[in-house]
N, C-alpha and C positions, 0 to 999 in steps of 0.2 A: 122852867125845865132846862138843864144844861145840856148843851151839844156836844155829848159824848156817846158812843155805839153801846148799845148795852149789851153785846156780844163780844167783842174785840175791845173795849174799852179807848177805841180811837176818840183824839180828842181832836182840841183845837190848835193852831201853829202858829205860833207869830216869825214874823220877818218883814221883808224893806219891799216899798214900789219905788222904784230906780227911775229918776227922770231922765231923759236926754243928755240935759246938762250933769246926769248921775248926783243927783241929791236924791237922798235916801230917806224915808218917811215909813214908819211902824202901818203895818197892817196886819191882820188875822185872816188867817186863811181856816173856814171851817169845812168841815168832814160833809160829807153829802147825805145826810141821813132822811131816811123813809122811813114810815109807821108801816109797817108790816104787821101778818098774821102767817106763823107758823106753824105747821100742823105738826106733834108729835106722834108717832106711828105706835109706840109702846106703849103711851097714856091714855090715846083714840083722844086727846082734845087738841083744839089751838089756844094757841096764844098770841098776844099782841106785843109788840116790842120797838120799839126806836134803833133800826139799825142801816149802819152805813152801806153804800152799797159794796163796798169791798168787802166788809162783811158779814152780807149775803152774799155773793160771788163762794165766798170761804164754805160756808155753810152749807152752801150746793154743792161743792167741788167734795166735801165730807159724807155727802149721800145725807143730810137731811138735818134737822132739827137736835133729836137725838144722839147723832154720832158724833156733833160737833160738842154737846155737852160736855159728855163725856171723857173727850180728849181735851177741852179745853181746862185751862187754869181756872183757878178761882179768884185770882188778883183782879184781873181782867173782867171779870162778868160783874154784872150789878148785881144787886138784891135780888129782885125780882127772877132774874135769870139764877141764882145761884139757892132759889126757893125751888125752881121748878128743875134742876140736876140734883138737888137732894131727893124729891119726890120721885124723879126720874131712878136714880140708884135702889131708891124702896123697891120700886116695882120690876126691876129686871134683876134683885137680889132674889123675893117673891118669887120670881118664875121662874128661876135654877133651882 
């Protein structure tokens, strides 16, 4: 499984650890991701997802599951997440 947010699409970073004497050497810096469960308010279900803690930070700051979908792009979200905003748009097209 790749260390990427499947909400934000954050990934991995490369750059340098700098010695004393400043010699420089490749490192990766990864994203800090959690398995989380989301609950969707408009669907009544959760879901499970690999996401960073920024985010999730993002995701709360949007009021929930739902309203980050929906503003979010589709470059960015994975499969999984871009299965469950099309299912998402069904149901709040459905309820208007």
């Amino acid at each position: 499984m790749s260390r990427i947010c499947e909400l934000t699409g954050k990934g991995r970073q490369v750059g340098h650890n700098v010695s004393h004497a400043n010699n420089k050497t490749k490192r990766v810096f990864l994203p800090n991701l959690q398995n989380v469960t989301l609950m969707s308010e408009k669907l009544d279900r959760s879901f499970r997802f690999r996401v960073s803690t920024h985010g999730l930070r993002s995701v709360e700051h949007n009021g929930g599951l739902d309203n980050w979908l929906l503003k979010a792009g589709d470059e960015a979200l994975s499969t999984r997440a871009l299965k469950v905003k099309r299912e998402l748009k069904k149901a709040v097209t459905a309820a208007a």
